[in-house]
N, C-alpha and C positions, 0 to 999 in steps of 0.2 A: 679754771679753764685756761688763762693764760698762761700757767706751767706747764699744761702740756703742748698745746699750740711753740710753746721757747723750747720744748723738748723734739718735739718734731723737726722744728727748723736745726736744732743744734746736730739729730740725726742726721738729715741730710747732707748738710756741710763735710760729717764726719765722713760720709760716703763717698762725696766728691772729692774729697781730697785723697782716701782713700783710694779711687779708681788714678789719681793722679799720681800718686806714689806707685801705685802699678806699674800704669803704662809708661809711663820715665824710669822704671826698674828695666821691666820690660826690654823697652830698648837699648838699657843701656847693656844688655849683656852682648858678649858677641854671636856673631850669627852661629855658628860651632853650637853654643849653648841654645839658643832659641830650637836649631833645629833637633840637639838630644833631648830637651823636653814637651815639642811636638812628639818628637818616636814615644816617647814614654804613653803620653796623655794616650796616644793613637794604641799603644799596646794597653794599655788599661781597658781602657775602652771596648778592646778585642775580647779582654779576657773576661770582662762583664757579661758580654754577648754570649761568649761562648758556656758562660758558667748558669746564666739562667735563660739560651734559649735553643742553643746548639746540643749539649750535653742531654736534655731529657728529649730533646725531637729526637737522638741517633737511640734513646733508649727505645722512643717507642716505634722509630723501623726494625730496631732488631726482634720487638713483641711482633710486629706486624709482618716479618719477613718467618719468625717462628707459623705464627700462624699458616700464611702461606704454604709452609713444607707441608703443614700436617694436613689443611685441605687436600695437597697432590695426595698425598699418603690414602688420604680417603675415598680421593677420585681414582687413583690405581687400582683400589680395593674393589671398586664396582666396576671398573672394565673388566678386572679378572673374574669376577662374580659373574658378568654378564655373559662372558667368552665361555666360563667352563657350563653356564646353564643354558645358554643357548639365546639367541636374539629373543626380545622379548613380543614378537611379534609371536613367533612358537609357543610361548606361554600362555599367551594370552589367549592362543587360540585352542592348545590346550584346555583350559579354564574354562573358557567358552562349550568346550564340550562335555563337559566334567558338570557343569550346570543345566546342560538341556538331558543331558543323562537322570541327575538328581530330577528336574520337573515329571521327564516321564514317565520317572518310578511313583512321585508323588499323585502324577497323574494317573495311574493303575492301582488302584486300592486293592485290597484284600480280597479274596474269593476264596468261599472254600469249594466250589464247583469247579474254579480251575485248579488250583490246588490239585483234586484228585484228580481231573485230566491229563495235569501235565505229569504227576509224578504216576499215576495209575494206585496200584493197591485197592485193598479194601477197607471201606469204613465199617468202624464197629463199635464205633461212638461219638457221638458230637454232644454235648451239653454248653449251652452259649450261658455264659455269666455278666452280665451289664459290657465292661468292653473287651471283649476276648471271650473265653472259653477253654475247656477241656475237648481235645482231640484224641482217639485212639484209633491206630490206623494197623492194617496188617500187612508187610511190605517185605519185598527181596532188599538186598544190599543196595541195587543200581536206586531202585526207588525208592531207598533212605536217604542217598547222595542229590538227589531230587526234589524231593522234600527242603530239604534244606537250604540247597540252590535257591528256589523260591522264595522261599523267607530270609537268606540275605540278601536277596535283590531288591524284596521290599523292607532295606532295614529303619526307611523313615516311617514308614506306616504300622511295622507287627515288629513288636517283641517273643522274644522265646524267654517267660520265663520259668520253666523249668521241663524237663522229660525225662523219660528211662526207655529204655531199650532191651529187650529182653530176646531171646530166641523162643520159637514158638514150633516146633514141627521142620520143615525146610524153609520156612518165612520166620520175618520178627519182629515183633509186637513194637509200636513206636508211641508210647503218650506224650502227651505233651502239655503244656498251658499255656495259651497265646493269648497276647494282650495287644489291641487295635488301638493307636494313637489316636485322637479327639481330631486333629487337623486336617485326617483323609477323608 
């Protein structure tokens, strides 16, 4: 315990005398020299700074000035999207009629009573199969284009899947198989 206790005190001493040889070095230079090894210290000191805190911050405005461009880049892209499509207030309303259009086809189911009202013709078969059925109808050209009309007006409720068309006398025979979607 006492050698280190003799070790510590002999440390210290070694210090102070140490800072004494310094500061009497120190001064004894001339001012000339004191002040080119302030500039030095002060330049050292810059280039520490500059080496680990200046050099990766200008990296990361140049990542962050990259960025920037390419946001404009992005944002220019949707002024001119928005320009050549039109305000989106048009869209929108657009859209909006585009969905009361779809409700009120959803909301007009299937008829085969209107059906032959709207297109006319003759019926010369109906056989109903769980959803849908076999249709044969006897019709001009105008009320083939009619037929048809109808059933892509209601293309969320009835499918066509399949028909032929035949010529019949001056009319022409239209079969068909139509299948009612479950949700009308």
């Amino acid at each position: 315990m006492g050698s280190a206790s003799a070790w510590l005190a002999q440390y210290k001493a070694g210090k102070a005398r140490m800072n004494k040889q310094f500061l009497s070095g120190w001064l004894a230079l001339a001012r000339w020299q004191r002040y080119a090894y302030c500039l030095l210290c002060g330049s050292l000191m810059t280039l520490i700074v500059w080496l680990l805190w200046a050099r990766p911050a200008s990296a990361d405005a140049a990542a962050i000035a990259s960025k920037k461009s390419e946001a404009m880049r992005h944002y220019r892209n949707i002024l001119r999207q928005t320009r050549q499509y039109g305000a989106l207030s048009v869209i929108a309303a657009d859209i909006a009629g585009l969905e009361a259009a779809v409700r009120a086809v959803q909301m007009h189911p299937f008829s085969l009573l209107e059906l032959l009202d709207e297109a006319g013709g003759e019926l010369l078969l109906w056989q109903p199969e769980g959803h849908g059925g076999s249709l044969t109808l006897l019709l001009s050209w105008e009320q083939v284009k009619n037929v048809l009309l109808y059933l892509s007006e209601r293309h969320a409720g009835i499918a066509l899947r399949h028909f032929s068309l035949r010529r019949e006398g001056e009319r022409l025979r239209l079969q068909m198989t139509l299948e009612v979607a479950d949700e009308i």
